[in-house]
C-alpha positions in Angstrom: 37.7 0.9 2.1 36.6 1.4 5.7 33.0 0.8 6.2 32.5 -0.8 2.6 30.4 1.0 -0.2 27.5 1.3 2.3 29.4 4.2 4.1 30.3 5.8 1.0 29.2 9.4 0.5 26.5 9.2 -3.1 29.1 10.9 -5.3 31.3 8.3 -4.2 28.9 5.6 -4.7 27.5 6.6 -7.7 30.7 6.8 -9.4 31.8 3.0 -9.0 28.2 1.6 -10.0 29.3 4.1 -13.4 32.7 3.3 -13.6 31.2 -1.1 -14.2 29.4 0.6 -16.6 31.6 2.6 -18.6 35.0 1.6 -17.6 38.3 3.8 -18.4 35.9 7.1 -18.5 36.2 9.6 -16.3 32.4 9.1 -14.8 32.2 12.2 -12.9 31.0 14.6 -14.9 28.1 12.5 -15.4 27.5 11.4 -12.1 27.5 15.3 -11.2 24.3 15.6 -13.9 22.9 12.8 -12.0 22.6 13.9 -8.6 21.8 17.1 -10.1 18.8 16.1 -11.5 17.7 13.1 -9.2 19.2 14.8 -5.8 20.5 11.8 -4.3 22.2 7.7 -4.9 18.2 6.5 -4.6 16.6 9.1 -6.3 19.1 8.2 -9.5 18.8 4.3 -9.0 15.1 5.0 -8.6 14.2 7.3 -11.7 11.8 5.8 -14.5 14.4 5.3 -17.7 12.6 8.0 -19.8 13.9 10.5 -17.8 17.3 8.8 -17.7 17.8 8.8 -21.1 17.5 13.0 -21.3 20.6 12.9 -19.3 23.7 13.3 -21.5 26.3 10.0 -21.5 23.3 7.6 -20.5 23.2 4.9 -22.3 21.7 1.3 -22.1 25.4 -0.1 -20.5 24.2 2.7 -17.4 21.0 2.4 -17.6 21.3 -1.4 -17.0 23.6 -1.3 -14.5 21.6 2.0 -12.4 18.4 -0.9 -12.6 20.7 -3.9 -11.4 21.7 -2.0 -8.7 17.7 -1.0 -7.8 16.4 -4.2 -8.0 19.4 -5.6 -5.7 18.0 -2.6 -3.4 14.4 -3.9 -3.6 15.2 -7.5 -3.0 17.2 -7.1 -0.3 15.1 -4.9 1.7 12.4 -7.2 1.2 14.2 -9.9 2.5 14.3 -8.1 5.3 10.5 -7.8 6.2 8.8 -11.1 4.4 8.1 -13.5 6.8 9.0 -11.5 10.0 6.8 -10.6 12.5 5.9 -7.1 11.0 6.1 -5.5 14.9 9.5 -6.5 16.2 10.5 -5.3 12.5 9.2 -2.4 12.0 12.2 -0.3 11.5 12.8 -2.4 8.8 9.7 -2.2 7.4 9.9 1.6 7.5 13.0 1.2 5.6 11.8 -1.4 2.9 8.6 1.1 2.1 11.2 3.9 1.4 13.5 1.8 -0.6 10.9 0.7 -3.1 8.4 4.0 -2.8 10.1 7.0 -1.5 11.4 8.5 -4.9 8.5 7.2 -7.5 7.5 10.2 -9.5 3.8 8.6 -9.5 1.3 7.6 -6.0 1.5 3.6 -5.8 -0.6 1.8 -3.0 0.4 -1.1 -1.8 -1.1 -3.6 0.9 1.0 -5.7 3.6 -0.9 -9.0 4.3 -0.1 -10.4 7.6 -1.1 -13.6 9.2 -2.8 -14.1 12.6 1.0 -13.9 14.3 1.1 -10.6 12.5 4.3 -12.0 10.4 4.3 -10.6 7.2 2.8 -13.0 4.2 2.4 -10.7 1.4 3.3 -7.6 -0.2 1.4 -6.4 -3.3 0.8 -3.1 -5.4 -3.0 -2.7 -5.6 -3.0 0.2 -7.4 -0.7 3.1 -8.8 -2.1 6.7 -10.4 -1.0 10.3 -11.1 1.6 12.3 -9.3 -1.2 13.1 -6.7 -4.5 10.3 -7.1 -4.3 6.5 -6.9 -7.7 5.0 -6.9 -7.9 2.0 -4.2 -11.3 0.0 -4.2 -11.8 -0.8 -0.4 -14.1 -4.2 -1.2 -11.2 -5.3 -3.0 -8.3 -4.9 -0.6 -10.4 -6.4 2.0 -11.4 -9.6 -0.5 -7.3 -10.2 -1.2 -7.1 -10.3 2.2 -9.4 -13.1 2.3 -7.8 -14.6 -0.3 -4.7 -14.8 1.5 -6.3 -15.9 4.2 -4.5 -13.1 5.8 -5.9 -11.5 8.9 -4.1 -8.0 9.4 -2.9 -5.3 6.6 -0.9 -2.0 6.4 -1.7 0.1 3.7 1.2 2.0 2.1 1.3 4.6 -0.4 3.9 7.1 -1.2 3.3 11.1 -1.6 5.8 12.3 -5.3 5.5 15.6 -3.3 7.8 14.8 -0.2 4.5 15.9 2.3 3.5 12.7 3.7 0.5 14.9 5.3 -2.5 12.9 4.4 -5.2 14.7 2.2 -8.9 14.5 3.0 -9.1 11.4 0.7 -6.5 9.8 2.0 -8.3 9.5 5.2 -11.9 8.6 3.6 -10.2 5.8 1.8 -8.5 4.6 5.3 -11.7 5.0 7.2 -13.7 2.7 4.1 -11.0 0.4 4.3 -11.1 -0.1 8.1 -14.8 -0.5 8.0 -14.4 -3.4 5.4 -12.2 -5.1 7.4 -13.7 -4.7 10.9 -17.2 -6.2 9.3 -15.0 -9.4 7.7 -13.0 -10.2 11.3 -10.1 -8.3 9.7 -7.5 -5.8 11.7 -6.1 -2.5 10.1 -2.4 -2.0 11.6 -1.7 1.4 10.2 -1.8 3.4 6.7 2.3 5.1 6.0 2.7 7.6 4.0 5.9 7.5 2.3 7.2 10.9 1.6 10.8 11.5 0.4 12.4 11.8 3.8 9.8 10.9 6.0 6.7 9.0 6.6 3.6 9.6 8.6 1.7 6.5 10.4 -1.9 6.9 10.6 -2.1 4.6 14.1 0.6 7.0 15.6 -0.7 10.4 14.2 -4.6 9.4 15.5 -6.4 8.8 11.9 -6.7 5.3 13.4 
């Protein structure tokens, strides 16, 4: 298999993670509902299991094996990025937000801690909400920070809708966090916004 499972096409992909599942099946008609309803290979691995289970022929033996592979997906992306130097990383950084935010149904925010080298000491969800409003409580990002004894951060929260255009709130909240870290000594690197195929960075779009 030239290229490995990496360069598969999603059909293809999705098929052999269904096949461990439910050997001697045929799997594609199932894998076909799949990609119908979640789009794409992360948007199925990704899906919360409620709406998994609507989909007809999956049971717990797929549903286990869909959240094996995810977490396998989160883990090694975030090997990728923990304890790096966040800057000569950021591609992959970019790429571990995605893997773990990009196709949540729900806005999560989450906070990079980095150290005075600005390699990267923490990742933590602070908050998650609706499918358009996460509350995020700028006193308390700034005292984790603290207690971390961190002394940069990237905010990071995805967009359900795809737009990764920042709402008027959005850039309150970023502007009330920066102030509470600019009067404790601490540095804001950049907010992303994680849509589904893109992100926006508040440093390189001028919020910041």
């Amino acid at each position: 298999m030239q290229g490995g499972p990496a360069a598969m096409p999603d059909y293809e992909l999705l098929e052999l993670v269904l096949f461990r599942a439910i050997p001697r099946r045929d799997v594609k008609p199932l894998g076909r509902r799949l990609l119908d309803t979640f789009a794409d290979f992360n948007g199925v691995i990704s899906a919360p299991p409620d709406r998994l289970r609507q989909i007809d022929g999956v049971g717990e033996a797929v549903m286990q094996e869909l959240k094996i592979v995810e977490a396998a997906a989160h883990r090694l992306s975030r090997a990728r990025v923990m304890q790096r130097h966040v800057i000569s990383s950021w591609d992959a950084v970019i790429d571990y937000c995605h893997t773990t935010m990009s196709h949540r149904e729900t806005e999560q925010f989450r906070v990079l801690f980095l150290d005075r080298k600005n390699t990267l000491i923490a990742d933590e969800e602070q908050a998650s909400g609706t499918v358009d409003h996460v509350p995020v409580y700028p006193r308390e990002v700034a005292k984790r920070a603290l207690e971390l004894n961190a002394s940069a951060l990237i905010l990071v929260h995805n967009h359900p809708s795809g737009d990764p255009t920042p709402s008027d709130a959005d850039v309150a909240m970023t502007a009330q966090v920066d102030a509470a870290c600019q009067a404790l000594g601490l540095t804001l690197h950049d907010h992303l916004i994680v849509g589904k195929n893109a992100e926006l960075s508040f440093r390189s779009s001028g919020y910041l």
